[in-house]
PDB file of N, H, CA, C and O in Angstrom:
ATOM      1  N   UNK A   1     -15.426   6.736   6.269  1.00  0.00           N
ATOM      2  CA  UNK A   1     -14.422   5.803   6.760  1.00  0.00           C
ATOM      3  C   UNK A   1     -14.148   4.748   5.698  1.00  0.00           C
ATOM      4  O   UNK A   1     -15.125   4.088   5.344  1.00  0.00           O
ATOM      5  N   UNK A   2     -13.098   4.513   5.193  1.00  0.00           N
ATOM      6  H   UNK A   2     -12.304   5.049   5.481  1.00  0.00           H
ATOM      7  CA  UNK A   2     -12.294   3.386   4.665  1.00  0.00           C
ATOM      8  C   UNK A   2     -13.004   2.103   4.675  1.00  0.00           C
ATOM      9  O   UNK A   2     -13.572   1.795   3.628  1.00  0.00           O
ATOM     10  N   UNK A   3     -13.092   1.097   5.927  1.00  0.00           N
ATOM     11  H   UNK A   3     -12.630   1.348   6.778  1.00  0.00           H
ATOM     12  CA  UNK A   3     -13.530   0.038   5.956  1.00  0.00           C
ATOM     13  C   UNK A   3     -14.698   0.231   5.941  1.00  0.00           C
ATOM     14  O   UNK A   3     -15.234  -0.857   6.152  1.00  0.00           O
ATOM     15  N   UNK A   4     -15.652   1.227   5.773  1.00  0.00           N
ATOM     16  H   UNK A   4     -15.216   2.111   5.602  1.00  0.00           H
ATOM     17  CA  UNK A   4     -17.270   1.245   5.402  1.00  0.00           C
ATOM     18  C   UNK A   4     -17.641   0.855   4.295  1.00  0.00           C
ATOM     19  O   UNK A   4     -18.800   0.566   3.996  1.00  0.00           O
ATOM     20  N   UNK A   5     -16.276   0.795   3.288  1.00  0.00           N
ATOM     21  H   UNK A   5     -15.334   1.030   3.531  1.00  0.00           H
ATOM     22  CA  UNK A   5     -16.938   0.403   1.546  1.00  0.00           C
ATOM     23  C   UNK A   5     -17.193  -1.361   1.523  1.00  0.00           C
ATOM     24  O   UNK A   5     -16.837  -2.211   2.339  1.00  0.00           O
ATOM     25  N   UNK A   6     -17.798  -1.461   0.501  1.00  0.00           N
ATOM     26  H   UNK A   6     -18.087  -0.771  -0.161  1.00  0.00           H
ATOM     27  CA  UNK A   6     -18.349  -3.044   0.602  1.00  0.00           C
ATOM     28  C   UNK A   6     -17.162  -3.363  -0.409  1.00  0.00           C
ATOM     29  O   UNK A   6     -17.290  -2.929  -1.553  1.00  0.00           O
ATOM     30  N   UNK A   7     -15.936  -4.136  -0.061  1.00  0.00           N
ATOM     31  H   UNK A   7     -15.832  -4.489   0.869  1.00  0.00           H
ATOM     32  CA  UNK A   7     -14.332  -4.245  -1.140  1.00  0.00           C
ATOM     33  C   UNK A   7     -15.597  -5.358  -2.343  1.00  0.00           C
ATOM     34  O   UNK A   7     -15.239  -5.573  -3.502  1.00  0.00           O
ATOM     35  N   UNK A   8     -16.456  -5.710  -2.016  1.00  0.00           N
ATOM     36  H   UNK A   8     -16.746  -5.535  -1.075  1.00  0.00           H
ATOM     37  CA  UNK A   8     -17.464  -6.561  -2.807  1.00  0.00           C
ATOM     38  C   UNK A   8     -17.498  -6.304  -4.178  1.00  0.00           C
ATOM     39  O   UNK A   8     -17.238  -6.902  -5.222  1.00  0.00           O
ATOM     40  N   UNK A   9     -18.103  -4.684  -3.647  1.00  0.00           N
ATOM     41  H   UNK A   9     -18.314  -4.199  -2.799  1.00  0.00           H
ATOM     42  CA  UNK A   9     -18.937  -3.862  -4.466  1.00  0.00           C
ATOM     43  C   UNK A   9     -17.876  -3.759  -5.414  1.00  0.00           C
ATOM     44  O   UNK A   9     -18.293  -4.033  -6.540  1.00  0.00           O
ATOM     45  N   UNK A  10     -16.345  -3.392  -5.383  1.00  0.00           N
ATOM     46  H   UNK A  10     -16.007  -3.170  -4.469  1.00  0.00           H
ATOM     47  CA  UNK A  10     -15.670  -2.533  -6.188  1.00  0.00           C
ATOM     48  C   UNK A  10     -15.348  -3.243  -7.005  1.00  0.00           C
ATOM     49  O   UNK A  10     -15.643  -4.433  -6.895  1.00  0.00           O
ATOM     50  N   UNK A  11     -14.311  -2.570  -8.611  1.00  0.00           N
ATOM     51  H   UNK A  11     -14.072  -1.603  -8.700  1.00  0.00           H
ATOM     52  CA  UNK A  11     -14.129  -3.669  -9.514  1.00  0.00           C
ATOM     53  C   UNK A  11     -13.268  -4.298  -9.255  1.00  0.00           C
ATOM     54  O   UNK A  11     -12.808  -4.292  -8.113  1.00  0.00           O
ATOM     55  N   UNK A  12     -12.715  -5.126 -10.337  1.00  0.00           N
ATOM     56  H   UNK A  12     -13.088  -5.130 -11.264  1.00  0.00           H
ATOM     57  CA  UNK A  12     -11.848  -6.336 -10.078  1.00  0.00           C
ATOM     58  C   UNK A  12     -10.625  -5.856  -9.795  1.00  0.00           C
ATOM     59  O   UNK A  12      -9.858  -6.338  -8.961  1.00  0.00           O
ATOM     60  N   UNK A  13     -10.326  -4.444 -10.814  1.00  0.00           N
ATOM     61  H   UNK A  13     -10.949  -4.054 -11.492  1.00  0.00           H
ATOM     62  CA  UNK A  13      -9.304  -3.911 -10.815  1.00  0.00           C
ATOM     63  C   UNK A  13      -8.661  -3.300  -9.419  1.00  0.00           C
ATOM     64  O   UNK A  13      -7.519  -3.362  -8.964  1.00  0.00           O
ATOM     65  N   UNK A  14      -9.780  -2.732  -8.968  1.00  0.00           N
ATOM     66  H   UNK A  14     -10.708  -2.682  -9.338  1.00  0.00           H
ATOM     67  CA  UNK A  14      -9.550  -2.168  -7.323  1.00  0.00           C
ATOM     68  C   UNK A  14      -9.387  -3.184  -6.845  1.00  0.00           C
ATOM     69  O   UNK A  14      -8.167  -3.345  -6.794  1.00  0.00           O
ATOM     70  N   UNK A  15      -9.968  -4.156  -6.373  1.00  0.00           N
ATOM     71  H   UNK A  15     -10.959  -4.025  -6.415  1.00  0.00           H
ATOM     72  CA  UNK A  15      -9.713  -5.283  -5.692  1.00  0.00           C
ATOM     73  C   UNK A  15      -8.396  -5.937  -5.943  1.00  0.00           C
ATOM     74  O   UNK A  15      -7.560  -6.026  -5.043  1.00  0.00           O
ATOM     75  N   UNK A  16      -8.240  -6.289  -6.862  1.00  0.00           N
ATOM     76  H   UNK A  16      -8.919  -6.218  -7.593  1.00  0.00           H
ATOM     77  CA  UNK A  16      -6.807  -6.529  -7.003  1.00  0.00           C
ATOM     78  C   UNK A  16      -5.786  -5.745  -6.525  1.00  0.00           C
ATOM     79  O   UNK A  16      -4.808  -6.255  -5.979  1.00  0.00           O
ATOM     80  N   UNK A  17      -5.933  -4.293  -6.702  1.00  0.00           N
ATOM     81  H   UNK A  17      -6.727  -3.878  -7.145  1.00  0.00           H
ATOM     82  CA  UNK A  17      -4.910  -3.645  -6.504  1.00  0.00           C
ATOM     83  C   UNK A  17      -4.589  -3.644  -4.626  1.00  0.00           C
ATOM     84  O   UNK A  17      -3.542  -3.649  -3.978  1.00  0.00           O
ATOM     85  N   UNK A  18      -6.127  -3.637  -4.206  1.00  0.00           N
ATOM     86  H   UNK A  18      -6.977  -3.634  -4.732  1.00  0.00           H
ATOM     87  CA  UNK A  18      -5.951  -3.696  -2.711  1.00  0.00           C
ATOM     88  C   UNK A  18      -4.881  -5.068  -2.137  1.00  0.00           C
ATOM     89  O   UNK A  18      -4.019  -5.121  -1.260  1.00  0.00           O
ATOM     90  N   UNK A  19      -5.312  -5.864  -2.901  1.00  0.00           N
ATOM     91  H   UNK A  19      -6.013  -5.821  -3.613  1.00  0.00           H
ATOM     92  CA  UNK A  19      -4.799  -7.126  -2.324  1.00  0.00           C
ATOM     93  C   UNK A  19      -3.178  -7.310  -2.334  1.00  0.00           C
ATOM     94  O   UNK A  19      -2.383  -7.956  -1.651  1.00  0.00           O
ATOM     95  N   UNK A  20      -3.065  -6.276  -3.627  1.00  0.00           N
ATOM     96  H   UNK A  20      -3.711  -5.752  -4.182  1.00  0.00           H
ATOM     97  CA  UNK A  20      -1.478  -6.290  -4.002  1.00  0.00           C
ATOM     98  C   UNK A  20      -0.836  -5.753  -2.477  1.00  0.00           C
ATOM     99  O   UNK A  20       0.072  -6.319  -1.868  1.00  0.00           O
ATOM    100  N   UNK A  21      -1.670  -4.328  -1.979  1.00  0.00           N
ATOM    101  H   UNK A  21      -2.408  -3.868  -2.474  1.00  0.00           H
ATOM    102  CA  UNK A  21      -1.052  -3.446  -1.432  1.00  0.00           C
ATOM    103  C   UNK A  21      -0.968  -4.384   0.081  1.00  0.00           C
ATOM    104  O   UNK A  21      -0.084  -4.202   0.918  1.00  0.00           O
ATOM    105  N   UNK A  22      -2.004  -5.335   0.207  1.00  0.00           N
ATOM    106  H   UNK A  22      -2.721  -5.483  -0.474  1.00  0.00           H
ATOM    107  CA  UNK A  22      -2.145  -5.837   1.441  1.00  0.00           C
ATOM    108  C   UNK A  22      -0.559  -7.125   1.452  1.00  0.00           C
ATOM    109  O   UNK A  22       0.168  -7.487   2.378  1.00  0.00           O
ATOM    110  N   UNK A  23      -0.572  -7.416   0.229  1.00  0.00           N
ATOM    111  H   UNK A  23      -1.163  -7.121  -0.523  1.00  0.00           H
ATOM    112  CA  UNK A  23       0.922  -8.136   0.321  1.00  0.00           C
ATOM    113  C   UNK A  23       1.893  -7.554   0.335  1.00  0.00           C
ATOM    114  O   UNK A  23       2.928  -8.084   0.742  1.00  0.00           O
ATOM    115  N   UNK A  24       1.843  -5.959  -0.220  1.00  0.00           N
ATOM    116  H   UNK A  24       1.003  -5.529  -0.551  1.00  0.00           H
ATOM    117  CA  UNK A  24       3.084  -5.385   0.048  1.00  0.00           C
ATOM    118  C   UNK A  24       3.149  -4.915   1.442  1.00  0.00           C
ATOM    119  O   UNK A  24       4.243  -4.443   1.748  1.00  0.00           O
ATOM    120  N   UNK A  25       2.243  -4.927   2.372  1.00  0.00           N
ATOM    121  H   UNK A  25       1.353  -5.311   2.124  1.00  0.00           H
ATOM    122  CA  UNK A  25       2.446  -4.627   3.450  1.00  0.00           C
ATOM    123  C   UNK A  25       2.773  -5.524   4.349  1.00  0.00           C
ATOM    124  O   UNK A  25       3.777  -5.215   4.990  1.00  0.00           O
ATOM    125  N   UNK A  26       2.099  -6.910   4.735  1.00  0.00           N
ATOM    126  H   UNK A  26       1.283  -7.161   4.214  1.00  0.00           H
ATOM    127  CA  UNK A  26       2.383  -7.672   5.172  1.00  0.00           C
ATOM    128  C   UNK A  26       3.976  -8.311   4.777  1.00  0.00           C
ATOM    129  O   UNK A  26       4.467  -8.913   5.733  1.00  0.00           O
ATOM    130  N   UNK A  27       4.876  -8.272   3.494  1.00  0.00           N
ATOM    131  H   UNK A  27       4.477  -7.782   2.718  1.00  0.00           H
ATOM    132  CA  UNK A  27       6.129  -8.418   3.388  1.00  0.00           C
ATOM    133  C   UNK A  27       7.059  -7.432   3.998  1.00  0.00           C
ATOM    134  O   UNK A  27       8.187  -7.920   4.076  1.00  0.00           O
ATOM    135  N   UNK A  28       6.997  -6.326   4.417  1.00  0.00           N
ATOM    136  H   UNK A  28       6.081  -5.929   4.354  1.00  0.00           H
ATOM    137  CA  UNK A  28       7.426  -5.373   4.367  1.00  0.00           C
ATOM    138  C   UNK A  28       7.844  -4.370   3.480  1.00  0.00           C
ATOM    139  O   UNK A  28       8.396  -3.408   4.015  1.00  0.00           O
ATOM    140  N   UNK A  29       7.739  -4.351   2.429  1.00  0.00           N
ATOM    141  H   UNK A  29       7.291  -5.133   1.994  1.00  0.00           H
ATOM    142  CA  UNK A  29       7.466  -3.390   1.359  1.00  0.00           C
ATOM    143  C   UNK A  29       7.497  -2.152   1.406  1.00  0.00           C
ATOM    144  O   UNK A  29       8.361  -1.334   1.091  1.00  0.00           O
ATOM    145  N   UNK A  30       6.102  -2.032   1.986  1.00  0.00           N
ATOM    146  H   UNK A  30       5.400  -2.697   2.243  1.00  0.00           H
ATOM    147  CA  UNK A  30       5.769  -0.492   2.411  1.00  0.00           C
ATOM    148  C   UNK A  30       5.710  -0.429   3.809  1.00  0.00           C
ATOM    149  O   UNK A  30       5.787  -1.243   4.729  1.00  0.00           O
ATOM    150  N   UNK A  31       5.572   0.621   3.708  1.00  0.00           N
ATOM    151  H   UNK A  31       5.509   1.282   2.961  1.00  0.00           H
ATOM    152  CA  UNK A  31       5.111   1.407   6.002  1.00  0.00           C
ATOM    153  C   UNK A  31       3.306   1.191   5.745  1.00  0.00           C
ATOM    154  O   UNK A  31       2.586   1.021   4.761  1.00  0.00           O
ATOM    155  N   UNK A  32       3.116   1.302   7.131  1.00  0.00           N
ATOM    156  H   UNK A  32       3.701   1.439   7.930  1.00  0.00           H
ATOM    157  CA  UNK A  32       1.956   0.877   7.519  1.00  0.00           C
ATOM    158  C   UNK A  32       1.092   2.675   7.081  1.00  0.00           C
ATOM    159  O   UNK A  32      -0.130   2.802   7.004  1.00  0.00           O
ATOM    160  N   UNK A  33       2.231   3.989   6.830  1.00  0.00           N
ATOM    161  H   UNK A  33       3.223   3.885   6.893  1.00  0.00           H
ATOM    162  CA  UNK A  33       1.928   5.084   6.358  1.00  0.00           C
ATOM    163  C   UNK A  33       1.469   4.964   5.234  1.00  0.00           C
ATOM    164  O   UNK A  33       0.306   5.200   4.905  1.00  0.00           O
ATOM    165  N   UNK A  34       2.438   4.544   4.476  1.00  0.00           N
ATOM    166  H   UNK A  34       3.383   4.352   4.743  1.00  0.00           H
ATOM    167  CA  UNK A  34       2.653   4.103   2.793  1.00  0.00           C
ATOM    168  C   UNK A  34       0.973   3.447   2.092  1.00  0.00           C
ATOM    169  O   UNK A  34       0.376   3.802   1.076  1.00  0.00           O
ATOM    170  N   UNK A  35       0.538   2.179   3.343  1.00  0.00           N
ATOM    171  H   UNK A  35       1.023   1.891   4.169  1.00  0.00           H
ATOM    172  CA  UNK A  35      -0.384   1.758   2.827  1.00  0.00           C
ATOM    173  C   UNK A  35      -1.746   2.530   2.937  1.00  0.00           C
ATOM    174  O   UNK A  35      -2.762   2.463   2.245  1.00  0.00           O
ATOM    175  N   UNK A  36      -1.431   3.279   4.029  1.00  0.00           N
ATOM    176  H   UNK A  36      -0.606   3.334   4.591  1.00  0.00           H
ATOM    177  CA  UNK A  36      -3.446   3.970   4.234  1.00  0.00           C
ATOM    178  C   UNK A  36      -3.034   5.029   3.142  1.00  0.00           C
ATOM    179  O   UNK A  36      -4.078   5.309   2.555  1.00  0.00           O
ATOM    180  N   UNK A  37      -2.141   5.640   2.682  1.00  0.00           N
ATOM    181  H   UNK A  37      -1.293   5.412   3.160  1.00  0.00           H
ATOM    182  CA  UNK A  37      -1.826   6.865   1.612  1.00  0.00           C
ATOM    183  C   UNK A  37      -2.343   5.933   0.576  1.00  0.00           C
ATOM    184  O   UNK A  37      -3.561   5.995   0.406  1.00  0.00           O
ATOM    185  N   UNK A  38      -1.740   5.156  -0.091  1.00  0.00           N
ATOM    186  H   UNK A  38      -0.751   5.105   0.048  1.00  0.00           H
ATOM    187  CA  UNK A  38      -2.196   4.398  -1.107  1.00  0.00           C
ATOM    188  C   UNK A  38      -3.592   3.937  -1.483  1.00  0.00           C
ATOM    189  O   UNK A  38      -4.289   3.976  -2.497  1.00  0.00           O
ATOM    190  N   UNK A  39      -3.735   3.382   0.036  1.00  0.00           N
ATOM    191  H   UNK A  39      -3.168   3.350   0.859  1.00  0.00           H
ATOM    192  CA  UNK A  39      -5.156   2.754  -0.030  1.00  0.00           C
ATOM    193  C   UNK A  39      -6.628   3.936  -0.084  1.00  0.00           C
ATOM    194  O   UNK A  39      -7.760   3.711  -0.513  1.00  0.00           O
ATOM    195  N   UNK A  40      -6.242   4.800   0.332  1.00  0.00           N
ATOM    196  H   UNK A  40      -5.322   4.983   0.680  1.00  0.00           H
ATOM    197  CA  UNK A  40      -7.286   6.265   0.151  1.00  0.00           C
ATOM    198  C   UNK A  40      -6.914   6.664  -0.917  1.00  0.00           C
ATOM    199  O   UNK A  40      -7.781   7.278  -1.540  1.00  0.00           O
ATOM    200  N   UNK A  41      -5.969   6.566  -1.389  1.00  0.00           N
ATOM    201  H   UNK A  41      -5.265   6.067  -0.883  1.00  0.00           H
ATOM    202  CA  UNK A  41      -5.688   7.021  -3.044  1.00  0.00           C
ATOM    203  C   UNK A  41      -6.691   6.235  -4.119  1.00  0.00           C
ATOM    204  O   UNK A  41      -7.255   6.878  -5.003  1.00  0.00           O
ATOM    205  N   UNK A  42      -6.820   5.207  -4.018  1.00  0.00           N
ATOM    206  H   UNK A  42      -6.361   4.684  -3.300  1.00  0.00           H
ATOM    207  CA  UNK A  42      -7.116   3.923  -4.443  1.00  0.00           C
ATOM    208  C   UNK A  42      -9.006   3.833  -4.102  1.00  0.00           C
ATOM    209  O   UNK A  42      -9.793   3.421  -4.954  1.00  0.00           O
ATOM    210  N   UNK A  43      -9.320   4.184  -3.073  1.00  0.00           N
ATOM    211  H   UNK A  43      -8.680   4.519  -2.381  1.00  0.00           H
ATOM    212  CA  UNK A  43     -10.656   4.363  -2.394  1.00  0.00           C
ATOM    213  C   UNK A  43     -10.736   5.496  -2.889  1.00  0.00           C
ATOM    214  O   UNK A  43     -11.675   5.330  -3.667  1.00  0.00           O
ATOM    215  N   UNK A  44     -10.308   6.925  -3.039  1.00  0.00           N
ATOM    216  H   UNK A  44      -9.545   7.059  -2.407  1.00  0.00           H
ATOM    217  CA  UNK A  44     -10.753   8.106  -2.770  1.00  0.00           C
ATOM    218  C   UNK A  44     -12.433   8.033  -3.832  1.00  0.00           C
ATOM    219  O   UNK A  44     -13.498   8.350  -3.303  1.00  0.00           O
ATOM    220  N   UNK A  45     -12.385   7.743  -4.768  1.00  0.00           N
ATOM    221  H   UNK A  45     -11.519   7.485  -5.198  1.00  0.00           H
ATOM    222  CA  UNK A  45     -13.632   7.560  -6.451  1.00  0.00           C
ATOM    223  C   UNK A  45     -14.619   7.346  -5.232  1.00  0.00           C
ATOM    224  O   UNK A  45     -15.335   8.253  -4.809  1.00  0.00           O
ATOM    225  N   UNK A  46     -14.598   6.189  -4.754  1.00  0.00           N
ATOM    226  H   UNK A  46     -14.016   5.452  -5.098  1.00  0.00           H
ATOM    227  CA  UNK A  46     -15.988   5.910  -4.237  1.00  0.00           C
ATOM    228  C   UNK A  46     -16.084   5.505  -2.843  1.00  0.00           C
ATOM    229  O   UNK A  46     -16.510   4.597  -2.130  1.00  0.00           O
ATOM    230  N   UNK A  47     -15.375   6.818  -2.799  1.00  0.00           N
ATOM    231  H   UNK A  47     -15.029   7.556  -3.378  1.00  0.00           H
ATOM    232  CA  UNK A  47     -16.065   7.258  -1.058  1.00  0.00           C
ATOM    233  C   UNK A  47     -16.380   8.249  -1.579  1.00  0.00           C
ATOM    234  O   UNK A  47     -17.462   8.330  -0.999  1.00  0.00           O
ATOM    235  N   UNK A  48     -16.356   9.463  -2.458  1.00  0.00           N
ATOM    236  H   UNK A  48     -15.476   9.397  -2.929  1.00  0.00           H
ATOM    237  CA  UNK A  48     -16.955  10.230  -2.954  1.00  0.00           C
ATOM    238  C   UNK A  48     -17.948   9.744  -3.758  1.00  0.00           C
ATOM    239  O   UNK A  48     -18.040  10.618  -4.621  1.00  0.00           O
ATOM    240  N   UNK A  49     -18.633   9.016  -3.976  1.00  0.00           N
ATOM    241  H   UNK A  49     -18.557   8.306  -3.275  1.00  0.00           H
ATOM    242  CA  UNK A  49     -19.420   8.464  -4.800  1.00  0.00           C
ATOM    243  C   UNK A  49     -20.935   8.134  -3.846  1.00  0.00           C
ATOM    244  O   UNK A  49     -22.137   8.384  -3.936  1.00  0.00           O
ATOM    245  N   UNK A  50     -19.858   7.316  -2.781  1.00  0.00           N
ATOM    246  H   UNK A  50     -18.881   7.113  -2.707  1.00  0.00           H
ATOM    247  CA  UNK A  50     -20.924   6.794  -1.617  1.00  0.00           C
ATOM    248  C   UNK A  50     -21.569   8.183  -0.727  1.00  0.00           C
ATOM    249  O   UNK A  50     -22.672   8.134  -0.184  1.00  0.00           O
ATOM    250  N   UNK A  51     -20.964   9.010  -0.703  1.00  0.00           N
ATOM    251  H   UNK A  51     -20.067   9.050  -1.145  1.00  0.00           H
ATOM    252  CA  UNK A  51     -21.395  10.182   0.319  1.00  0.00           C
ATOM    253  C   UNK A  51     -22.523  11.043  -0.553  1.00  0.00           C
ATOM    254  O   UNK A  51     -23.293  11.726   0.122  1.00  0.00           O
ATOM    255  N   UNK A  52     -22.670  11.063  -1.890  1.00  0.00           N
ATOM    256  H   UNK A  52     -22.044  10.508  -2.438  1.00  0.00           H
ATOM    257  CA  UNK A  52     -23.794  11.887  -2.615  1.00  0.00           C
ATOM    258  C   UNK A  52     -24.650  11.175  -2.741  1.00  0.00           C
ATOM    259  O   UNK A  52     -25.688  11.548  -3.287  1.00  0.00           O
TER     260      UNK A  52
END
């Protein structure tokens, strides 16, 4: 699951990018589709990382 990662843990770069996506959503920007596609795009490294 998505919200299981610690956003702590990740780098600055991920983090940032999340935050971008969380403003493009909250403006309307993107669809609320747009953002979990993105955001698992963005997560996918280490949720595979966390599961081994």
């Amino acid at each position: 699951m998505v919200d299981a990662i610690d956003i702590s843990s990740l780098p600055s770069d991920v983090r940032e990018r999340l935050a971008q996506l969380d403003l493009e959503l909250s403006e309307g920007d993107i669809t609320q589709k747009g953002y979990d596609k993105k955001k698992q795009l963005l997560l996918g490294p280490y949720l595979r990382i966390k599961r081994d």
